[in-house]
N, C-alpha and C positions, 0 to 999 in steps of 0.2 A: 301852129298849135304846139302844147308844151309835149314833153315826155317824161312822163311817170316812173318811178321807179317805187317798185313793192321788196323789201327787201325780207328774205325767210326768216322772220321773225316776229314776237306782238309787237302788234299795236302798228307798223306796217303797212296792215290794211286800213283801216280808217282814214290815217293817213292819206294813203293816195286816193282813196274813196273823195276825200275832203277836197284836195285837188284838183280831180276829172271833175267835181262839181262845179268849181268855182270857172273851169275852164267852160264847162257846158255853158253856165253863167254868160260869161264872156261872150262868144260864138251867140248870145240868143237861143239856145236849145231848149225848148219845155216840152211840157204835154208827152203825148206817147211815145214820140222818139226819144224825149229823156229817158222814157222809163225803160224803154228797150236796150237803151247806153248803157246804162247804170246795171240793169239785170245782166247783160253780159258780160260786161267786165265782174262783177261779181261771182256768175258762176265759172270763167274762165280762171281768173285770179284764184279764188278757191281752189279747183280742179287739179290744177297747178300746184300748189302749197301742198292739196293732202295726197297726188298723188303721183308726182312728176318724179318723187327721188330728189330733191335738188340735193345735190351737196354741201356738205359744210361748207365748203371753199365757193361756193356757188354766191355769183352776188344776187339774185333771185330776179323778180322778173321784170325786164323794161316792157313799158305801153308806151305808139307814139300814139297820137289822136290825131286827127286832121281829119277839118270839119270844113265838109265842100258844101254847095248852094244844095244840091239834090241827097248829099251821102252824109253821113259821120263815120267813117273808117277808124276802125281800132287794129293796132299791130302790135301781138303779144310776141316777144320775144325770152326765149327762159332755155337755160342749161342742162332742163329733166331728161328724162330718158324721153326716146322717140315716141311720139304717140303724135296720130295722123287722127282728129275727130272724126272728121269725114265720114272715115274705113269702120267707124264702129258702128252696129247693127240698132236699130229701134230698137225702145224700149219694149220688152214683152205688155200685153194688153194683163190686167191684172182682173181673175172673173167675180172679184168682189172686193170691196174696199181692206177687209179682213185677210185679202190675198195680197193687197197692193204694199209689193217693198217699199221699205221707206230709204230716200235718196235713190239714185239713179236715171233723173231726169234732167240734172244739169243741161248735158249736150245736146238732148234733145229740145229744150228752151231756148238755147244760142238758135240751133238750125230755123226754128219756129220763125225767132224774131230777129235774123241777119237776113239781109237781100242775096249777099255769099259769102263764103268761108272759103278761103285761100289756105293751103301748108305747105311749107318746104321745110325742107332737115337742112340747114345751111352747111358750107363747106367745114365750117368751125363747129361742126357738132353740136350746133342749139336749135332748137324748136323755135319757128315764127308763123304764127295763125295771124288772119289777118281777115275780119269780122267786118263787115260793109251793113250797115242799118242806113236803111232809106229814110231821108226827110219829111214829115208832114209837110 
C-alpha cells in the first residue's frame, strides 16, 4: 500500500485525503471501515497540523497504509513535539449541551474507532502512532 505524505501547508490535506481514497478504492475498503479510515486519519492529520508545532524546516507528516485481510493499519509518522494519545485523559462529560466545549473530541473518536493505538518517540525525534481499524 502507498504512503501519503501531508505536507504543513494548504491544500495538502485534501490532497492526501484524495489519495487514501483512491488507495481505499483499490484494497476494496467501503462501508464502516471506510468510514472509520477516513475519520482518523482526518482527525490525526488535523491534531497534527494544529497542534504538533511542526517546524518550518518540518517536511510534515508521512502515513503508511497497509491493508491486511482482518486490519487497515495507519502509521502516522511527524516531527511535532512529543505527544503520546494514549496518555491523554477522557474527555470531561459536559452536564448540558450549552456546557459542551466545542472541539476536544478528536482523540477520543480515533480510540472509539481503532482496534489499537501504538506510539513511540523514535530514536530521530519524531512521533509514529500507528492506528489498527478492524475489517468489516
Amino acid at each position: 500500500m502507498p504512503e501519503l505524505h501531508v505536507a504543513a501547508g494548504p491544500g495538502a490535506f485534501a490532497q492526501a485525503a484524495d489519495h487514501l481514497g483512491a488507495a481505499l478504492d483499490a484494497a476494496g475498503v467501503h462501508g464502516r471501515t471506510r468510514y472509520q479510515v477516513e475519520l482518523i486519519f482526518e482527525e490525526v492529520v488535523t491534531n497534527i497540523l494544529r497542534h504538533g508545532q511542526l517546524a518550518k524546516t518540518d517536511s510534515g507528516i508521512d502515513v503508511q497504509v497497509a491493508c491486511e485481510a482482518d486490519a487497515i493499519r495507519l502509521t502516522f509518522t511527524d516531527g511535532g513535539r512529543a505527544f503520546d494519545p494514549r496518555q491523554q485523559p477522557p474527555p470531561r462529560r459536559a452536564e448540558s449541551l450549552e456546557d459542551a466545549p466545542l472541539g476536544g473530541l478528536g482523540i477520543a473518536l480515533v480510540r472509539h474507532a481503532a482496534r489499537d493505538l501504538q506510539y513511540v518517540r523514535t530514536p530521530d525525534g519524531r512521533n509514529q502512532l500507528t492506528v489498527t481499524i478492524a475489517r468489516d
